[in-house]
C-alpha positions in Angstrom: 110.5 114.7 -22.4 110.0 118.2 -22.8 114.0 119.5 -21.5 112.4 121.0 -18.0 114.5 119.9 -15.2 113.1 119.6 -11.6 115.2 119.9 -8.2 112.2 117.8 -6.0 112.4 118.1 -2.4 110.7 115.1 0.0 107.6 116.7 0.9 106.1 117.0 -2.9 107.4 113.2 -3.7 105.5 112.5 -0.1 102.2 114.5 -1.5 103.0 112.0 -5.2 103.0 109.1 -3.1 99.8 110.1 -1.3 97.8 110.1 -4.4 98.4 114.1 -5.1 96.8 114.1 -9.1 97.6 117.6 -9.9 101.2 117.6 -8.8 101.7 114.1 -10.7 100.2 116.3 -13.6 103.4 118.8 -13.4 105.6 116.4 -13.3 104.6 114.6 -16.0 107.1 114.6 -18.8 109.8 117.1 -16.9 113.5 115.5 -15.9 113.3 114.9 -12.1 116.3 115.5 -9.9 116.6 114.1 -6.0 119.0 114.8 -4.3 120.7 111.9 -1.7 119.3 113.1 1.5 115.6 113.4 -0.3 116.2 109.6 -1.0 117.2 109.0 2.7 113.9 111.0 4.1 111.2 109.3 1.4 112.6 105.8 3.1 111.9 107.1 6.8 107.8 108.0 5.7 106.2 107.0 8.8 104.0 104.3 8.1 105.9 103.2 4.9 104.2 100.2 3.1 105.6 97.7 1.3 103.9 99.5 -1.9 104.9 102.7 -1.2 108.7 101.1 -0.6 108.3 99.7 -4.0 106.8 103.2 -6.0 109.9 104.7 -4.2 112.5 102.3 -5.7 110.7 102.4 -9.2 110.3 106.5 -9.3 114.0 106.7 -7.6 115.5 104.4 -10.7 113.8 107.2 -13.1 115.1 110.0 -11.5 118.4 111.6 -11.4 120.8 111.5 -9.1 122.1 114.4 -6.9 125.3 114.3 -5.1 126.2 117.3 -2.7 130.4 118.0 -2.1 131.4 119.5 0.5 135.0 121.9 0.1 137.1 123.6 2.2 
């Protein structure tokens, strides 16, 4: 792993999951972050197959885990 961390929104894991080549390409190698909600939208793809479930668990067990707290 090269130390480059990535904060990855829904969209661009949408555009991974749709076959998107060059973006797999920069992601390749980098430390992915998601943050909770980004896990909740990727689950509420329209049209979500039972592959596309299961690339979504695998790539969601090799990425990190963001948690947002809220203070007053």
């Amino acid at each position: 792993m090269s130390g480059i961390r990535v904060l990855c929104d829904t969209n661009p894991l949408i555009y991974l999951l749709d076959g998107n080549n060059e973006l797999a390409d920069f992601l390749n190698n980098k430390q992915i972050h998601i943050s909770v909600i980004t896990k909740l939208e990727l689950f509420g793809k329209p049209n979500l197959s039972e592959t596309d479930r299961q690339i979504i668990e695998t790539m969601l067990e090799k990425s990190n885990n963001l948690f947002c707290y809220l203070s007053r």
